[in-house]
C-alpha positions in Angstrom: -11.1 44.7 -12.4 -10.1 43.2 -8.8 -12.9 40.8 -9.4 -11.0 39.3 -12.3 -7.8 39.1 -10.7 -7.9 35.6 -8.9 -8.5 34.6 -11.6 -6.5 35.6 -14.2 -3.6 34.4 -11.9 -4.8 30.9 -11.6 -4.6 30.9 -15.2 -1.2 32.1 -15.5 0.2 29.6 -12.8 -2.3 26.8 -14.0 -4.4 25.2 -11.4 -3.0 22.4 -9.0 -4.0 19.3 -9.3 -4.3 17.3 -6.3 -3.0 13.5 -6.5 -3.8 10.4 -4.5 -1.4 11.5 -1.4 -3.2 14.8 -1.2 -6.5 14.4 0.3 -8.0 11.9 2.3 -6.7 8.8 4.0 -4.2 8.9 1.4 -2.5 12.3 3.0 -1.2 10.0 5.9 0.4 7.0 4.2 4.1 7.0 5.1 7.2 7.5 3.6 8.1 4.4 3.0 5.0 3.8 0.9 5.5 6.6 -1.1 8.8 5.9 -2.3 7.6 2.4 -3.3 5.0 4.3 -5.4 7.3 6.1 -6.9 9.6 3.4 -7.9 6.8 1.6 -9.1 4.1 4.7 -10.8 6.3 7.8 -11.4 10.1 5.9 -12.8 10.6 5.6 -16.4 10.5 2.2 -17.0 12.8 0.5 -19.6 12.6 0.8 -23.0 11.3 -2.1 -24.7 9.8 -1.8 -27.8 11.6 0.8 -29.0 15.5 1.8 -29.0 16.2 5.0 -27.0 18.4 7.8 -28.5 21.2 9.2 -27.0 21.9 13.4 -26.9 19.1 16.1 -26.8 20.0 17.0 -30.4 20.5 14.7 -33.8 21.5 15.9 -37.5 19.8 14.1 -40.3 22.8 13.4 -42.7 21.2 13.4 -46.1 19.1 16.8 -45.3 21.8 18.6 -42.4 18.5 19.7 -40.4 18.9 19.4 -36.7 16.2 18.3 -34.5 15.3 17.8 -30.9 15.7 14.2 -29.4 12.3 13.1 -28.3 12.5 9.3 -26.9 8.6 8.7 -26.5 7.1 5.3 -25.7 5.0 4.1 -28.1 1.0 4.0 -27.2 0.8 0.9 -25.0 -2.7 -1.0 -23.8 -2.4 -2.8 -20.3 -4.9 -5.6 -20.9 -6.3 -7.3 -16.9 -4.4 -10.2 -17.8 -1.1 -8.6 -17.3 -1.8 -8.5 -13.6 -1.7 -12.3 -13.6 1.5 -13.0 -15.1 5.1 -11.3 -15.6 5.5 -10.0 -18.8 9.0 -8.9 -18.2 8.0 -5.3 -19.9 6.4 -6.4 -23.2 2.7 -4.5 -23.1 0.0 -4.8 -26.1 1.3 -2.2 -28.8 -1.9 -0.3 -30.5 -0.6 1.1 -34.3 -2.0 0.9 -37.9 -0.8 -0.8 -40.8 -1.2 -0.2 -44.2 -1.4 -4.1 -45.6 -1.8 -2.3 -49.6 -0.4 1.5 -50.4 -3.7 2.2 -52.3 -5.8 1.7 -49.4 -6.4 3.4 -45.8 -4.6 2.0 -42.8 -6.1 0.2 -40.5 -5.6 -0.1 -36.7 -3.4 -3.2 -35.5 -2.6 -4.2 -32.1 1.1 -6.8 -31.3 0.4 -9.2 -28.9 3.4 -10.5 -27.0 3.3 -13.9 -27.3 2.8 -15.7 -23.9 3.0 -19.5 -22.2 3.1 -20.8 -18.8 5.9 -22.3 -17.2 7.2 -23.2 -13.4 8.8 -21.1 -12.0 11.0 -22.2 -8.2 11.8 -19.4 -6.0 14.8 -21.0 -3.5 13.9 -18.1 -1.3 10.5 -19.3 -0.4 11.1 -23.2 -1.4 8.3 -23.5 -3.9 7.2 -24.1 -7.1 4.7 -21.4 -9.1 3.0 -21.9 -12.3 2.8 -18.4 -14.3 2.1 -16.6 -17.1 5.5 -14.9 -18.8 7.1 -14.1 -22.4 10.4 -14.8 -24.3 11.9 -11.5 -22.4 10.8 -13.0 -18.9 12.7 -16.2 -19.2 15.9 -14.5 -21.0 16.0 -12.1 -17.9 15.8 -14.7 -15.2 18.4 -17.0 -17.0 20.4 -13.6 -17.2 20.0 -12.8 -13.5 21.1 -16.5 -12.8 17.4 -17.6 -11.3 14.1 -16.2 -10.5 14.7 -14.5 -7.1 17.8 -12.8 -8.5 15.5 -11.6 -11.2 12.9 -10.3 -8.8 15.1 -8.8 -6.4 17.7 -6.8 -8.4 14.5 -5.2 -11.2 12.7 -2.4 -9.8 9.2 -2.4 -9.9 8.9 0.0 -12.5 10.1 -3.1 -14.6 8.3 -5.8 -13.0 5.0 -3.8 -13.7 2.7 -6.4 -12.9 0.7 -6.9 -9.4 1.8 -10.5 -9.8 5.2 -9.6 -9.6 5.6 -7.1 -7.0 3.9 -9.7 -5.0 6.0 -12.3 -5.4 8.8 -10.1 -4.5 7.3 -8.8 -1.4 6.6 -12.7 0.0 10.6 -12.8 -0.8 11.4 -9.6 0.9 9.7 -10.6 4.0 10.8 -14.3 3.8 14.5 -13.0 3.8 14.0 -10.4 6.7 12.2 -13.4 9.1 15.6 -15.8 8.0 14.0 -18.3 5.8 11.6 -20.2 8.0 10.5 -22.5 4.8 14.1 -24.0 5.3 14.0 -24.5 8.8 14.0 -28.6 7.9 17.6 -27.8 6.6 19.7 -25.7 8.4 22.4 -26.0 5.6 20.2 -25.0 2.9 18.8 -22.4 4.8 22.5 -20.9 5.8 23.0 -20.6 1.9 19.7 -19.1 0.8 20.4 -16.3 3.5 24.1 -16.1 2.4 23.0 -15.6 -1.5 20.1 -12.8 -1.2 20.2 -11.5 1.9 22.8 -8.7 0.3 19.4 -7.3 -1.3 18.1 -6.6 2.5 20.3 -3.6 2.3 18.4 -1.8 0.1 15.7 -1.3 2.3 14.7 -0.3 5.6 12.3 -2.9 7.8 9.6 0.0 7.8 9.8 0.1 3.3 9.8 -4.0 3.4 6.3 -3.9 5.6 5.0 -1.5 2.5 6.7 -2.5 -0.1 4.8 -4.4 -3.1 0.7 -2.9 -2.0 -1.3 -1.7 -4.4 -2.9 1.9 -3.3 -6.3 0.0 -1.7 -4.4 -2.6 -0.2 -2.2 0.7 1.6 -5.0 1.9 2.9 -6.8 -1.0 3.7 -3.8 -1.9 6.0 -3.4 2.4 7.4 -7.0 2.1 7.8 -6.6 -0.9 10.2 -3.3 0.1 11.7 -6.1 2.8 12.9 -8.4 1.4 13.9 -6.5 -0.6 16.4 -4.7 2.4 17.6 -8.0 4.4 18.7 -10.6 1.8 18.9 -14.4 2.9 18.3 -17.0 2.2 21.6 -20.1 2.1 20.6 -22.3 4.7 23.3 -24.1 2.2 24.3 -21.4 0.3 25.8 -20.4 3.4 27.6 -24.3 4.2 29.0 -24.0 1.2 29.9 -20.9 1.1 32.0 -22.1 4.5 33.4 -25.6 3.4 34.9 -23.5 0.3 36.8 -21.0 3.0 38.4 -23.7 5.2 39.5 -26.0 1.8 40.6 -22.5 0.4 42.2 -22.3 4.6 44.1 -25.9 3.9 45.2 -25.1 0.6 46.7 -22.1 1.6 48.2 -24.3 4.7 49.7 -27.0 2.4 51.3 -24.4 -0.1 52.8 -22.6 2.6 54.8 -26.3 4.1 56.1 -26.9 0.3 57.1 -23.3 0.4 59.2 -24.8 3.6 61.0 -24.3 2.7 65.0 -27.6 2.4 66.8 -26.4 5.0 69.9 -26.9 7.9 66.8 -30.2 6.9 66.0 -31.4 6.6 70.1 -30.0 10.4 70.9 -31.7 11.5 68.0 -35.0 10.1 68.9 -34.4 11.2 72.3 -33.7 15.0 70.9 -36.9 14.8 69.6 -38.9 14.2 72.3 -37.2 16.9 74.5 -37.5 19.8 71.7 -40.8 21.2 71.4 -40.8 21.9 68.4 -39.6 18.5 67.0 -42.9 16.9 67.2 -46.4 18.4 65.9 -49.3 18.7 69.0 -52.1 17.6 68.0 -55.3 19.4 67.8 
């Protein structure tokens, strides 16, 4: 019976399932990383293609039954072009329709409907050509320009690799004082004086990490390593060896050289005196 123990209590508690920051390099990525991640992987975005109910409990007035609110997003697709624009939290929806009542329904999937526009971002004094929807460009005219946009939606929102990007080259831009307006001071005194208030949001250590994907984290832990304890390869260090003991050897010989001559004439002299210092021969 003991052998069945373990377990049967593994399957009451459930097994743990380790994540990214569990094992590996991943294990030592800091703090300021990981809340990123978690603003970007683990919050609830905002709801967009479906309205959110309020309350854990509704009635249904024509039938009086009461049932539990459940506010689930509908089954999204994240298609690799969505990394290469801002999207402004429209996804592919997958569903079915039913296009006659005497037939089967058939699987359907609603494209948001995209173009390409420019884009300027006063923080970093440049024009970008991207990919967005009707919902981008209603949010940045909402947020009064693109940077506002960028800076006051959380990444949860932003969603795209694209976006949290861009945001990071403004994050960094804002913390070094806006060097792409050094040619005008004035311009540059009002960029700083417009978004730097979003600098308090974040510590210098969560701008260095903010907007990596997991690779590009440890790509850049990995290095931060790597400079830290740099690898010798053992031949460099045999080799370093073998000239110290070479340079000991030299350094022996040169003070045998410096000997005076007086201790090498009494020593001779010694030796023809003691008897036993020289072999007769036979």
């Amino acid at each position: 019976m003991a052998q069945f123990l373990k377990q049967g209590n593994s399957a009451l508690q459930g097994v743990k399932k380790f994540g990214r920051f569990d094992t590996g390099l991943g294990k030592r990525l800091p703090e300021a990383y990981r809340k990123f991640w978690r603003e970007w992987r683990e919050t609830t975005p905002t709801a967009v293609h479906y309205i959110p109910k309020e309350g854990k409990f509704e009635r249904n007035e024509r039938t009086g039954v009461v049932t539990p609110v459940q506010n689930l997003p509908l089954p999204a697709r994240y298609p690799k072009e969505f990394n290469h624009g801002i999207w402004g939290g429209e996804l592919v929806v997958q569903g079915f329709v039913k296009r006659n009542p005497y037939k089967q329904r058939v699987p359907h999937f609603w494209m948001p409907r995209l173009r390409r526009v420019v884009l300027k971002s006063e923080v970093l004094n440049m024009f970008m050509s991207v990919v967005v929807t009707e919902r981008t460009m209603d949010l940045v005219h909402s947020s009064h320009g693109f940077d506002h946009y960028l800076l006051k939606t959380l990444a949860c929102d932003l969603g795209s690799n694209l976006a949290v990007s861009i945001k990071r080259k403004i994050l960094h831009e804002l913390q070094a004082g806006c060097p792409s307006h050094e040619a005008d001071p004035k311009r540059q005194q009002e960029v700083l004086d417009e978004y730097s208030r979003y600098l308090e949001q974040y510590t210098p250590e969560e701008i260095e990490w903010y907007g990596l994907t997991f690779s590009q984290a440890l790509g850049k832990l990995h290095k931060s390593i790597a400079e830290a304890n740099p690898i010798v390869p053992h031949k460099v260090l045999f080799r370093a060896r073998l000239i110290e003991q070479l340079r000991e050897v030299q350094n022996k010989i040169a003070e045998k050289e410096e000997t005076p001559a007086s201790h090498f004439e009494s020593t001779s002299w010694l030796t023809k005196v003691n008897p036993f210092g020289k072999k007769r021969e036979t």
